[in-house]
C-alpha positions in Angstrom: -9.4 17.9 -25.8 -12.0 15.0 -27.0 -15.1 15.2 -24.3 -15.0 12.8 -21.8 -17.1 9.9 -21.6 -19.9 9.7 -19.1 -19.0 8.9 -15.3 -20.6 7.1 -13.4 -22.3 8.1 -10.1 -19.9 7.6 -7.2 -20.1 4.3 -5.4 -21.3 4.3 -1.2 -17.3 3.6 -0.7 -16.4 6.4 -2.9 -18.4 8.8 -0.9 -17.8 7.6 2.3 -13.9 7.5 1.5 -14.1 11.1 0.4 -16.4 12.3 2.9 -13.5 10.9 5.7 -10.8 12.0 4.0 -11.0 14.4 1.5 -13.1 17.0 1.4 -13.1 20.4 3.8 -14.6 20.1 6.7 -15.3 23.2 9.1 -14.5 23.6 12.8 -17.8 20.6 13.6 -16.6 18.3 11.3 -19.1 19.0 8.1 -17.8 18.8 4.9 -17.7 22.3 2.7 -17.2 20.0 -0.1 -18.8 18.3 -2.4 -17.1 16.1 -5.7 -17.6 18.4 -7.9 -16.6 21.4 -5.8 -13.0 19.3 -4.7 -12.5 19.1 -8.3 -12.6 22.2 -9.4 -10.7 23.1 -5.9 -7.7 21.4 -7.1 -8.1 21.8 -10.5 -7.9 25.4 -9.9 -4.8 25.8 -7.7 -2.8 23.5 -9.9 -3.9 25.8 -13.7 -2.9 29.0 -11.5 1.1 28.1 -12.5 0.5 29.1 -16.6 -1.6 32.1 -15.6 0.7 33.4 -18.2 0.5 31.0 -20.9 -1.7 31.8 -24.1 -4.4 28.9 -23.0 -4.7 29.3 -19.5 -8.2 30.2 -19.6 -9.2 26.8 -20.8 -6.5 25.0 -19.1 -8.4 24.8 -15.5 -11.7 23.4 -17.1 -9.4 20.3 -18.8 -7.1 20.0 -15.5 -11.2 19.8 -13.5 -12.9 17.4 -16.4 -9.7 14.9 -16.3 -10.4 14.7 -12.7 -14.1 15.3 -12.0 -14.6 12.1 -14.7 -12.6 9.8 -13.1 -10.1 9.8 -16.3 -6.9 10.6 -14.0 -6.5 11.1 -10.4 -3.4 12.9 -8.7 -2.3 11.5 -5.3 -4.0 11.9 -2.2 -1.5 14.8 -0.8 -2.6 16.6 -4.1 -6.7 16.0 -3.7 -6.8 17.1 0.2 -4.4 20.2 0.2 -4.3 21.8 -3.4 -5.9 25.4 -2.8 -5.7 25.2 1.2 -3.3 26.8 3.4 -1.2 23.8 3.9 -0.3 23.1 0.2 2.1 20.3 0.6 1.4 18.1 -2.2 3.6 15.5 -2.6 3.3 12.1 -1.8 6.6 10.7 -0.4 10.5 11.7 -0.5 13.5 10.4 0.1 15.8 11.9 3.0 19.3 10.9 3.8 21.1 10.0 6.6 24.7 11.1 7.3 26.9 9.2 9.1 26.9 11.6 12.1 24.7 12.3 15.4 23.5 15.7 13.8 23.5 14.0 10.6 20.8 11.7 12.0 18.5 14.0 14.2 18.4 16.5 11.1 17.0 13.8 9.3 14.5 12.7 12.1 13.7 16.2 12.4 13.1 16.5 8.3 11.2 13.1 8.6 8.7 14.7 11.2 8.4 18.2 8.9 7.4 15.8 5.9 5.0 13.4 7.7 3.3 16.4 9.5 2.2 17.6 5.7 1.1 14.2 4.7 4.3 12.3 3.1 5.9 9.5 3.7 9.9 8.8 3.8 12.3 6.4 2.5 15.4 6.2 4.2 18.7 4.2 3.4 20.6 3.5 6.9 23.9 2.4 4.7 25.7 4.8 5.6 26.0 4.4 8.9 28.6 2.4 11.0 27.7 -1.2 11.8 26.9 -2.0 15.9 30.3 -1.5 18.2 32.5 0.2 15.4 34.7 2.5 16.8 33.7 6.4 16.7 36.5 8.8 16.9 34.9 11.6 18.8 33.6 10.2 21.7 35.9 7.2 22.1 33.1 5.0 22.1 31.2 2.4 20.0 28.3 2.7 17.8 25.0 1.1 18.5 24.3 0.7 14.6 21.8 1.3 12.2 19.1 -1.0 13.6 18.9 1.4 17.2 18.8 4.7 15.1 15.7 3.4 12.8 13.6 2.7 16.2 14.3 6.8 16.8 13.1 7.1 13.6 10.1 4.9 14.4 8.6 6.6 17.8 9.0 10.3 15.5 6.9 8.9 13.3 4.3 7.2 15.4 4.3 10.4 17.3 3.4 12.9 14.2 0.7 10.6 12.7 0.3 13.0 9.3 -1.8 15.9 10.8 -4.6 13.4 11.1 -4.9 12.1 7.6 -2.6 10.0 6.5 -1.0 7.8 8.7 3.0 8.2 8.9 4.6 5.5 6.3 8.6 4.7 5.8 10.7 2.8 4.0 14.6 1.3 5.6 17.0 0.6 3.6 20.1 -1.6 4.4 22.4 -2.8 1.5 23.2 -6.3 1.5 26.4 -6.1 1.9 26.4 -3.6 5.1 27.9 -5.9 8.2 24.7 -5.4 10.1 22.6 -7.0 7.9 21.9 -10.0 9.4 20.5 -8.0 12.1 18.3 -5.8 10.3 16.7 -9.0 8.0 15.2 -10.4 11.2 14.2 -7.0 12.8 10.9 -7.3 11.6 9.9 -11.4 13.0 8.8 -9.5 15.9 5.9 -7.4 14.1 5.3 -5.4 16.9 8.6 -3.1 16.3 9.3 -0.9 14.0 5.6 -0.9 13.4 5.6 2.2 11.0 8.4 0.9 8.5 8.6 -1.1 5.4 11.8 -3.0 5.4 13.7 -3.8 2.1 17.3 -4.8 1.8 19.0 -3.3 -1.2 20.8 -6.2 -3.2 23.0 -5.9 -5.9 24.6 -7.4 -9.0 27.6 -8.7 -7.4 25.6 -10.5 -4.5 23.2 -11.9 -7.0 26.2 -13.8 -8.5 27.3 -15.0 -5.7 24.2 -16.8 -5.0 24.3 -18.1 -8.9 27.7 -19.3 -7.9 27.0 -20.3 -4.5 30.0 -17.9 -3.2 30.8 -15.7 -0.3 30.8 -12.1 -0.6 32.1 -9.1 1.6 31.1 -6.9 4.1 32.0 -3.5 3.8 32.2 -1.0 6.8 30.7 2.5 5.0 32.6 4.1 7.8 36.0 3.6 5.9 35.2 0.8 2.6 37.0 -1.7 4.3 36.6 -5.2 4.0 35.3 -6.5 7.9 33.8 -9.9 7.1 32.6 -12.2 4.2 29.2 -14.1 4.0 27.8 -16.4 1.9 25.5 -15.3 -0.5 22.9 -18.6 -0.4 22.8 -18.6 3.6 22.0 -14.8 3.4 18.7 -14.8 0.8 17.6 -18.2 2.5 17.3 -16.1 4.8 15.2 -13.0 3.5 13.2 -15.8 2.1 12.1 -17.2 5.2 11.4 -14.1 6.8 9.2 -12.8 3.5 7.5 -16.4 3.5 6.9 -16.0 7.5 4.9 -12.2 7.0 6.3 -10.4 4.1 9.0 -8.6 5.3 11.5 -7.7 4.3 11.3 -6.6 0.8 14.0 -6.8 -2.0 15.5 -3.8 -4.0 17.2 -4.4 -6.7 20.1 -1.2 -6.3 21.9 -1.8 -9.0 19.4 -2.1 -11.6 17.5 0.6 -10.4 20.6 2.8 -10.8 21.6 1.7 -14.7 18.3 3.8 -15.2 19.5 6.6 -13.3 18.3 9.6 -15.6 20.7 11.8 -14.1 23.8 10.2 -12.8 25.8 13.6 -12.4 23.7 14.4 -8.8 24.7 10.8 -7.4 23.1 7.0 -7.1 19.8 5.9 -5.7 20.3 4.7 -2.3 16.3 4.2 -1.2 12.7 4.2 -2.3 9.5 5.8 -1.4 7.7 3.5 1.3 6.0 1.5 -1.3 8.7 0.6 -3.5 7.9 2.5 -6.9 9.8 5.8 -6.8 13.8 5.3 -6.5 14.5 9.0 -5.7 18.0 10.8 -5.2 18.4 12.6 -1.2 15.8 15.4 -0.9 13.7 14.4 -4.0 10.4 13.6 -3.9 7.7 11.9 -5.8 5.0 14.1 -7.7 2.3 11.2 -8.5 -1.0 10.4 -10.7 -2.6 7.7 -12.5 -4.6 7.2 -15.2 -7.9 5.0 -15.0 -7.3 2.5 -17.8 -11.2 1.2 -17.1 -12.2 4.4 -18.7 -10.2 3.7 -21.9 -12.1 0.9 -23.8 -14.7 1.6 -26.3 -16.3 -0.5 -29.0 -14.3 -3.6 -27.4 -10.8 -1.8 -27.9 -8.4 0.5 -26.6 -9.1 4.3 -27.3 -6.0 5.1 -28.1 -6.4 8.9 -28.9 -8.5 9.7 -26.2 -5.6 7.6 -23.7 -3.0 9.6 -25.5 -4.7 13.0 -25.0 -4.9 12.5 -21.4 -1.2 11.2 -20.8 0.1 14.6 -22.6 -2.3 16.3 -20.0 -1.8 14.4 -17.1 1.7 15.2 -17.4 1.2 19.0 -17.6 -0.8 18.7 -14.8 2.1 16.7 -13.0 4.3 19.1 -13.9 2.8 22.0 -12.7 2.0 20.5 -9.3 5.5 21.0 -8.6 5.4 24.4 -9.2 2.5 25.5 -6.9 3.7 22.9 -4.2 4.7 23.9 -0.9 7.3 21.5 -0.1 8.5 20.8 4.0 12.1 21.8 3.9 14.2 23.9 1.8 16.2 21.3 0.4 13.3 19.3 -0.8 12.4 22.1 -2.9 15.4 23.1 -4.6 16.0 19.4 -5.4 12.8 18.5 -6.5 12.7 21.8 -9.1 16.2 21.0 -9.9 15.1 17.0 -11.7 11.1 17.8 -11.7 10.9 14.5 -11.9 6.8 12.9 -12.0 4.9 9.8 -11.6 2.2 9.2 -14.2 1.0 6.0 -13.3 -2.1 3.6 -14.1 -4.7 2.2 -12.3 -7.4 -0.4 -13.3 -5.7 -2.4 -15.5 -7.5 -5.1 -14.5 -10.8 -3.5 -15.5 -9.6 -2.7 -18.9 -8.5 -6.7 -19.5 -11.7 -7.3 -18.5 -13.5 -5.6 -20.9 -11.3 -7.0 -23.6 -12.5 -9.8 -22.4 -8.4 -11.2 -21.4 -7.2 -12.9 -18.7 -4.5 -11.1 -16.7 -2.4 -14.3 -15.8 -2.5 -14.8 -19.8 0.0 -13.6 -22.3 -2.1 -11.7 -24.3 -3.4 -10.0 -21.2 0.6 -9.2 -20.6 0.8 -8.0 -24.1 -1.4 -5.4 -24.2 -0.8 -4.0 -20.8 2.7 -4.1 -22.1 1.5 -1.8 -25.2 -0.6 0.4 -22.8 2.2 1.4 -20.9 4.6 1.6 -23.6 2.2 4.3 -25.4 1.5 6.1 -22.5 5.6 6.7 -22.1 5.9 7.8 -25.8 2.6 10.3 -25.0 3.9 11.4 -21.8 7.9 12.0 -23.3 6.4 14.0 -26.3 4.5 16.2 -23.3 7.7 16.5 -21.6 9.7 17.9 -24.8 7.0 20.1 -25.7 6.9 21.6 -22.3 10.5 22.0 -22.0 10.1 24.2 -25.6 7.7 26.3 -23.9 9.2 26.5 -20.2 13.1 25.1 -20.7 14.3 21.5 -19.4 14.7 20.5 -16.0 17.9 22.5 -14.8 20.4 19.7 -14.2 19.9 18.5 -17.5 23.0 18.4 -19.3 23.1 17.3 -22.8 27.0 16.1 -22.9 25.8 13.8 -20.3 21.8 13.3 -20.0 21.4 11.5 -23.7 17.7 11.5 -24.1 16.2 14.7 -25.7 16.1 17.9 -23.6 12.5 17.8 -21.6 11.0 18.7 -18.2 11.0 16.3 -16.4 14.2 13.7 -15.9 11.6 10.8 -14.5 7.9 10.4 -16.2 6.4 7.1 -15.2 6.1 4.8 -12.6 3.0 2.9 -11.1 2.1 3.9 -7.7 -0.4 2.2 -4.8 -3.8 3.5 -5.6 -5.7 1.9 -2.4 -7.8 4.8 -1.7 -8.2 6.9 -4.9 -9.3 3.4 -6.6 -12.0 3.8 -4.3 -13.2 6.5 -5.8 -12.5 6.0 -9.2 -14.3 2.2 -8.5 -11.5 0.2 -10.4 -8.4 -2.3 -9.2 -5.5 -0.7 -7.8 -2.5 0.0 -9.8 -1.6 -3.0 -11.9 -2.9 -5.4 -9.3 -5.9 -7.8 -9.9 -8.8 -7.3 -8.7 -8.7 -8.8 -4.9 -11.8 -10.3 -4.3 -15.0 -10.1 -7.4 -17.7 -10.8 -4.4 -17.6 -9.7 -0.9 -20.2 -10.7 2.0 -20.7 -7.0 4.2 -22.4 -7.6 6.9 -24.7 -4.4 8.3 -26.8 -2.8 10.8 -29.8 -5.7 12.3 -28.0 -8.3 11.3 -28.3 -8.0 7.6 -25.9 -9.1 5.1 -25.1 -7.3 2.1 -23.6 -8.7 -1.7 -21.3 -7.0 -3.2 -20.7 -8.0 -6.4 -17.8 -6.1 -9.1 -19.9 -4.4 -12.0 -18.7 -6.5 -14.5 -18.9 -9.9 -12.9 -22.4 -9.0 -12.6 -23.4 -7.5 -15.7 -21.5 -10.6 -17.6 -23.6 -13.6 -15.4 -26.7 -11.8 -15.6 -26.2 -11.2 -19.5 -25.1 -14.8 -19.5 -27.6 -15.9 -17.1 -25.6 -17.5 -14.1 -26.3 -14.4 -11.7 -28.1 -16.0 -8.8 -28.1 -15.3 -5.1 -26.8 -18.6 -4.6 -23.9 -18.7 -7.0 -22.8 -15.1 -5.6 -23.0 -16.2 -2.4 -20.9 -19.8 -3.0 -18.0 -17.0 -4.6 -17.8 -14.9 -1.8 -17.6 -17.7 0.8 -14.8 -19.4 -1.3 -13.4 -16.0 -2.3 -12.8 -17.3 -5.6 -14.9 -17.4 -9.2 -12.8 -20.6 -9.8 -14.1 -23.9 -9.2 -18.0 -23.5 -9.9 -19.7 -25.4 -11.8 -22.6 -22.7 -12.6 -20.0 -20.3 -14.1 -18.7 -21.1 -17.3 -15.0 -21.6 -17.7 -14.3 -19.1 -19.9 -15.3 -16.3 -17.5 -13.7 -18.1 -14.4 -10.1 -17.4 -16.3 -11.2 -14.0 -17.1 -12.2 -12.9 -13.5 -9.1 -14.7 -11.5 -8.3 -13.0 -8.3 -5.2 -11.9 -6.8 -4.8 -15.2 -5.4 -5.9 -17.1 -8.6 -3.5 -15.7 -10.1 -0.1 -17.6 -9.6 3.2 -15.7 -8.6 5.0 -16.5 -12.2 1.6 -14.5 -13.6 2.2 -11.9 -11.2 5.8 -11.6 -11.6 6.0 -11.5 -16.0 3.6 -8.8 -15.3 5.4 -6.8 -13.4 8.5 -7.2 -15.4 6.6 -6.9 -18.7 5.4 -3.1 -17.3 8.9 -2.4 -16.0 10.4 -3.1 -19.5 7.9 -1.5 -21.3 7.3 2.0 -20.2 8.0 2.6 -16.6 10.7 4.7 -16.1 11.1 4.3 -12.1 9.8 1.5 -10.5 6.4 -0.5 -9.4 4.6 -1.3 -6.3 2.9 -4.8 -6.6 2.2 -7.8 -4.6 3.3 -11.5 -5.5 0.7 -12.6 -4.0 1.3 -16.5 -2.2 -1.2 -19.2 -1.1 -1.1 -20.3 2.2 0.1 -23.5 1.2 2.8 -21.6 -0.5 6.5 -22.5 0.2 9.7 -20.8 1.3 10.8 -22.0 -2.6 8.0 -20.7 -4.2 9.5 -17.1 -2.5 12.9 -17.8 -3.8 11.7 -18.5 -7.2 9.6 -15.3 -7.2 12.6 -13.5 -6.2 15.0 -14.8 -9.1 12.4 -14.6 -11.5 12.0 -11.1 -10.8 15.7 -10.0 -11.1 16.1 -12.1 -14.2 13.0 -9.9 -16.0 14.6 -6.5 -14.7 12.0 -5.5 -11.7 13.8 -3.4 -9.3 11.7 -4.3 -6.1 9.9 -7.0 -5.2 6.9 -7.7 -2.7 5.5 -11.3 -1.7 3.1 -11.8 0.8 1.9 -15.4 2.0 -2.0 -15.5 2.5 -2.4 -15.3 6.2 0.9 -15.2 7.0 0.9 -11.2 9.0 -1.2 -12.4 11.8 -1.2 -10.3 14.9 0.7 -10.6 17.9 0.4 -14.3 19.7 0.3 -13.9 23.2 0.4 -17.6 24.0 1.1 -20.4 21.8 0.5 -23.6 24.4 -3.6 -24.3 24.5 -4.8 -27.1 26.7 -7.8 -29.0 25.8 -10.9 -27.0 26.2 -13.5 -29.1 28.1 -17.4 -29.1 27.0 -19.4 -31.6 28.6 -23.5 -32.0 28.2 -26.3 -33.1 31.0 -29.9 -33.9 29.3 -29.4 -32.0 26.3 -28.2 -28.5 27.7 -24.8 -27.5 26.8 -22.6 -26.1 29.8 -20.6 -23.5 30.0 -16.4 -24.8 28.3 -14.0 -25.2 31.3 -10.9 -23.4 30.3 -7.4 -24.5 30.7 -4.5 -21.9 32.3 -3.1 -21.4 29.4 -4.6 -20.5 26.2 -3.5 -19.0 22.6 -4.2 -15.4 21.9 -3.8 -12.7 19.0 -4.3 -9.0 20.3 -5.6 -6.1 18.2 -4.9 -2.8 18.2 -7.5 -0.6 17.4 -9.0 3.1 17.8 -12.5 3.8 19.1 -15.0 6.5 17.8 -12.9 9.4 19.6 -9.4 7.6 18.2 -8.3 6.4 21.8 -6.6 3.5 21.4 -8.0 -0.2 22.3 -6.8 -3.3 22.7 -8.8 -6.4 21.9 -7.1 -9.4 23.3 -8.9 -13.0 21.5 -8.1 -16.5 23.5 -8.9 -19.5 21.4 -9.2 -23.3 22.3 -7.0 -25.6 20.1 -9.2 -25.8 17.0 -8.6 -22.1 16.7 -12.5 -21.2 18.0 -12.2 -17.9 19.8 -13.7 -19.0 23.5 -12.6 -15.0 25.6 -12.4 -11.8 24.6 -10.8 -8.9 26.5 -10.2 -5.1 26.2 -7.1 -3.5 27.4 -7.2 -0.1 27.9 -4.1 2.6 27.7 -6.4 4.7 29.5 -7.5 2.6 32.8 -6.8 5.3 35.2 -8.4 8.5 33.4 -11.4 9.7 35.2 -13.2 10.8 32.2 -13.3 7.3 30.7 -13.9 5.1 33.4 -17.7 4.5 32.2 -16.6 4.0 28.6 -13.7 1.4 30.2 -16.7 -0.1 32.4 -18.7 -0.7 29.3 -16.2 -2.5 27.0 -15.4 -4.9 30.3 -19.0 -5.6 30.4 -19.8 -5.9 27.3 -16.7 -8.3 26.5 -17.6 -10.6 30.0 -21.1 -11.5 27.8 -19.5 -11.5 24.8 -17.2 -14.3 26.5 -19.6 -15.9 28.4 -21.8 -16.6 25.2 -18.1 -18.2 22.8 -18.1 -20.5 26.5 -22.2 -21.2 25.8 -21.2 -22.1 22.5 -24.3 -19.5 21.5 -24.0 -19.8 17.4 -21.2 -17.5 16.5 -23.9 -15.5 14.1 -26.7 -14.9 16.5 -23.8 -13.0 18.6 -22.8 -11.3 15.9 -26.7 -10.3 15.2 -26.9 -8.7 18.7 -23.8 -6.9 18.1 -24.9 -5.3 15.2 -27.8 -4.9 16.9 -26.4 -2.9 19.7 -23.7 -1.0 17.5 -24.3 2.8 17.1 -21.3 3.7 15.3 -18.7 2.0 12.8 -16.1 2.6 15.4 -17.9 1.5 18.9 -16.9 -1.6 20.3 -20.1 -4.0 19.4 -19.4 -3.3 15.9 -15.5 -4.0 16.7 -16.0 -7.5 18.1 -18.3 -8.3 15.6 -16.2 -7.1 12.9 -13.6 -9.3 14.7 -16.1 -12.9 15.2 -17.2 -12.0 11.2 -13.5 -12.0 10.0 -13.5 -15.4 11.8 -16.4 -17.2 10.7 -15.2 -16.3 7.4 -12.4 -18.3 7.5 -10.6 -16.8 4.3 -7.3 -16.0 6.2 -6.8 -19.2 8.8 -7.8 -17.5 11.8 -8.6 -13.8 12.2 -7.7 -11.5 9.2 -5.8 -8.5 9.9 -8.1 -5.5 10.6 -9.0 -2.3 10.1 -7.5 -0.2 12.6 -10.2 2.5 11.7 -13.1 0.7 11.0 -12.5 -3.2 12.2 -12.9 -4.3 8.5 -10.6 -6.8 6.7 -7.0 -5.5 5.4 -6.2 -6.7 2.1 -2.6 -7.1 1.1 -1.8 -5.0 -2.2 0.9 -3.0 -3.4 2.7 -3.6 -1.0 0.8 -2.3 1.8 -2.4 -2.8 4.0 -5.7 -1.7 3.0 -9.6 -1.6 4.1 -12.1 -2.0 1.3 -14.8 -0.6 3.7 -13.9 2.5 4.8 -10.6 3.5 2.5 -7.9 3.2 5.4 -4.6 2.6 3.4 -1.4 2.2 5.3 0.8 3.8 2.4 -1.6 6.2 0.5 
């Protein structure tokens, strides 16, 4: 295999993200890891499967420089447990759910299995009965999908991942199930169902019936029959205004998804992975890896053969990983090995565009990453056949049905979340844009720290618009657009997320699909603010006329926390000779509450009051554990501390020199100074109206990617 190009020293997130969550740690907590030595861990344990084969010897060293260089990362599941005890590899699967009370508690109990070992679980509730149906054996009624999926819920908020990965699903409900109505609006409330993605399956015939403004049926799984009609318009205006409200739910498109059903003789899709990119049959799972596209330019262009070489090796690796996997249940394993199906995916695309100096919203940006993708298919099909040569085709291949050429694997691509291994690799997740190009961190005494992205830096110093000032003007406005110091030309290049408009984001997610990506694809549409409930509907038919088989929008600002209060008085301030008093307060004020986790993972709540202009004026903590002995000074301290915290907003002390004593006072990421002034930073920011969503780990700033929440500070990723 062509040598590698040089890497680049890990990034402070990189190591800070594998220090948390990657590498070995002994009984204190130390790591027993370093890079290099997680490498070669994994790297290891997954050449072990062609012991046997005539190049095996060389075969671990490829597998550990395709890794150790950043050129291709495997999932998280695959980087933490490869070579240990636990071995569980995979990333997500897809359990079903019969129509039955053992049917459903075998399934919670499978759910619990897989999220113990790190994966997360799509689940289709079709199949079960709508509310107060009539059940046979008991004489009774059924309570419907919607009660079941809060069982599922508490399991999963119970198990928590062994301490990892945070438990992640996906529910499914088909759109033309009589409880849907129910289950599109289960979500307003954000405070249930807290560890589910909701996505309504809609197919080809409902589709129509919007087109034709027509009703369509609702069909009782129990028994197919016919129990009520709807129509089609009044049923996505509604998913609409839920997605515009806070993003949720999602849209699957069922039906296409299932015309690329590789192997249509073991059944139909019914749900996704948690993230939306892997349509998998009951029991299969998702075996995933992408390639680092920023690593692929040289000379201004694409190297092709060196991007070629790695595919065909990525996807040997792939494959193997399901052979030395140590899957939860039984019936995961035999179905998995039965379609061996694999994820090779991409990551930095934006990076690579970049370089070639292309827009992403453009069409010649499109183009190419069209032509990427497309080749990397072609590379990863002719590794597929030449395994299946060596090793036979995946057993339920059946040439008088399965068309394609015999190979090993019935899936090969998709493109999967990358929030934390992105980290490490120091490029954009997935397909997405890059987020933000300059971020503000603020650190210990006060200090403020730029971050600016490598190449927006190496291009305005080249070009000579770097400056303090100009960085600084881009992160406050969170955009490279706009400013007069930075040439046009660039501004179009670097485009954000949410410079980017949803049309841009949507052809390039449909360009992908069409052009190499055998599953599916987790992306954002990202929304303004300003956004409207039509500029979510046109998103939505855009993307089912281009052939996407999901879709997730999200509205800037639009998943705010839980209001406690939404009637707010006038705050008084009055002034004698010069000296500001302390704000009277109404009875009644507006509030968002935060959950959080302190140093030791208890859990916290921060509980924010504002005045009507939205200026925070009290802060509480709410404690789940008021009456335990052992924590009654740590409870003391966090009332104390948010009594002068409060007393200062009500001083009107300059939001920043509170912040500086914070920081000041903070010895740990995770202690409470550092929390509220995480908190009053997000604010002062003002990027996402109010108080961004935070970091449940750290107190940093969740971005919205890929469908899912992520922190750029410390690697926390809802999904991955």
């Amino acid at each position: 295999m062509t040598r590698s190009i040089p890497r680049q020293a890990l990034t402070d997130t990189a190591e800070t993200v594998l220090e948390r969550r990657y590498y070995l740690k002994d009984e204190q907590g130390k790591a027993l890891e370093n890079w290099e030595t997680l490498c070669r861990r994994v790297a290891n344990a997954v050449a072990v499967v062609d012991r046997d084969m005539e190049d095996y010897q060389e075969l671990g060293d490829h597998f550990f420089n395709m890794i150790y260089y950043l050129d291709f990362l495997p999932n998280s599941p695959c980087l933490m447990n490869a070579g240990t005890d636990l071995g569980q590899l995979s990333a997500c699967f897809v359990l079903p759910i019969e129509d039955s009370m053992d049917g459903i508690f075998t399934s919670i109990r499978n759910g619990a299995l897989v999220h113990k070992t790190g994966g997360g679980t799509g689940y289709s509730f079709s199949r079960l009965r709508p509310k107060n149906s009539a059940v046979q054996s008991t004489q009774g009624v059924a309570s419907g999908p919607l009660s079941f999926a809060a069982v599922f819920d508490a399991a999963t908020e119970t198990i928590k991942q062994g301490g990892k990965r945070r438990g992640a699903n996906m529910g499914v409900l088909r759109v033309d199930h009589p409880d849907i109505m129910e289950f599109i609006v289960a979500k307003q409330d954000q405070t249930r169902y807290t560890n589910f993605n909701f996505s309504v399956a809609i197919t080809d015939l409902f589709m129509e019936a919007v087109r034709d403004d027509l009703e369509y049926d609702l069909i009782d799984p129990s028994n197919r029959q016919v129990v009520d009609t709807l129509r089609a318009r009044d049923v996505l205006e509604k998913i609409i205004d839920l997605a515009w409200h806070n993003g949720e739910p999602g849209v699957l498109f069922i039906d296409a998804a299932n015309r690329d059903n590789t192997t249509p003789q073991l059944g139909q899709f019914e749900a996704t992975n948690p993230c939306g990119e892997q349509w998998l049959l009951p029991y299969e799972s998702c075996n995933l890896g992408s390639i680092n596209l920023a690593r692929y330019v040289k000379d201004g262009a694409v190297d092709w053969e060196r991007l070629g070489e790695t595919a065909r090796l990525a996807i040997r690796f792939l494959d193997n990983v399901i052979d030395c996997n140590r899957f939860p249940i039984p019936e995961i394993a035999e179905m998995t090995q039965k379609t061996r199906k694999v994820g090779l995916g991409i990551m930095g695309l934006h990076d690579l565009l970049i370089q070639m100096e292309l827009a992403y919203g453009s069409e010649e940006g499109r183009q190419l990453a069209a032509q990427i993708m497309a080749f990397i298919r072609k590379e990863a099909e002719v590794a597929s056949i030449d395994l299946a040569a060596r090793k036979g085709p995946f057993p339920a291949y059946d040439e008088r049905i399965n068309t394609y050429p015999a190979r090993r694997n019935a899936a090969l691509t998709s493109i999967q979340p990358t929030g934390t291994v992105s980290m490490i690799a120091d490029c954009a997740s997935g397909c997405e844009p890059y987020f933000s190009i300059v971020m503000i961190k603020n650190v210990m005494d006060g200090d403020r720290l730029l971050m600016v992205n490598k190449y927006f830096e190496r291009v305005a110093r080249a070009e000579g618009f770097y400056s303090v000032e100009v960085m600084e003007k881009v992160a406050t406005s969170g955009t490279v657009v706009g400013h007069a110091d930075i040439p046009l030309r660039w501004q179009e290049i670097f485009r954000t997320a949410q410079d980017i408009t949803p049309e841009q984001h949507i052809r390039m997610q449909g360009i992908l699909q069409q052009n190499g990506v055998d599953s599916s694809i987790s992306k954002t549409i990202n929304l303004p603010f300003s956004a409207t409930p039509e500029d979510v509907r046109t998103s939505y038919m855009l993307g089912y006329e281009l052939g996407c088989k999901g879709l997730t929008v999200y509205r800037d600002g639009s998943r705010d926390h839980q209001v406690l209060n939404t009637m707010a008085d006038k705050t008084a301030v009055t002034s004698t000779e010069g000296l500001v008093q302390k704000a009277i307060l109404p009875d009644v004020l507006s509030a968002k509450r935060y959950r959080l986790k302190d140093i030791n993972q208890e859990t916290i709540y921060l509980i924010v009051c504002f005045d009507e202009n939205e200026n925070p004026m009290e802060v509480f903590a709410k404690f789940p554990f008021d009456n335990r002995v052992d924590l009654k000074d740590k409870s003391t301290m966090w009332t104390t501390t948010c009594r002068l915290v409060s007393l200062a907003l009500r001083y009107q002390i300059p939001m920043d020199e509170i912040i500086k004593q914070l920081d000041r006072s903070s010895g740990h990421l995770l202690d409470l100074p550092a929390q509220l002034g995480k908190l009053l930073k997000s604010f002062m920011a003002g990027t996402q109206h109010g108080f961004a969503s935070i970091c449940p780990e750290c107190g940093g700033k969740l971005a919205f990617e890929e469908g899912c929440e992520v922190c750029r500070d410390c690697g926390y990723s809802k999904c991955s």
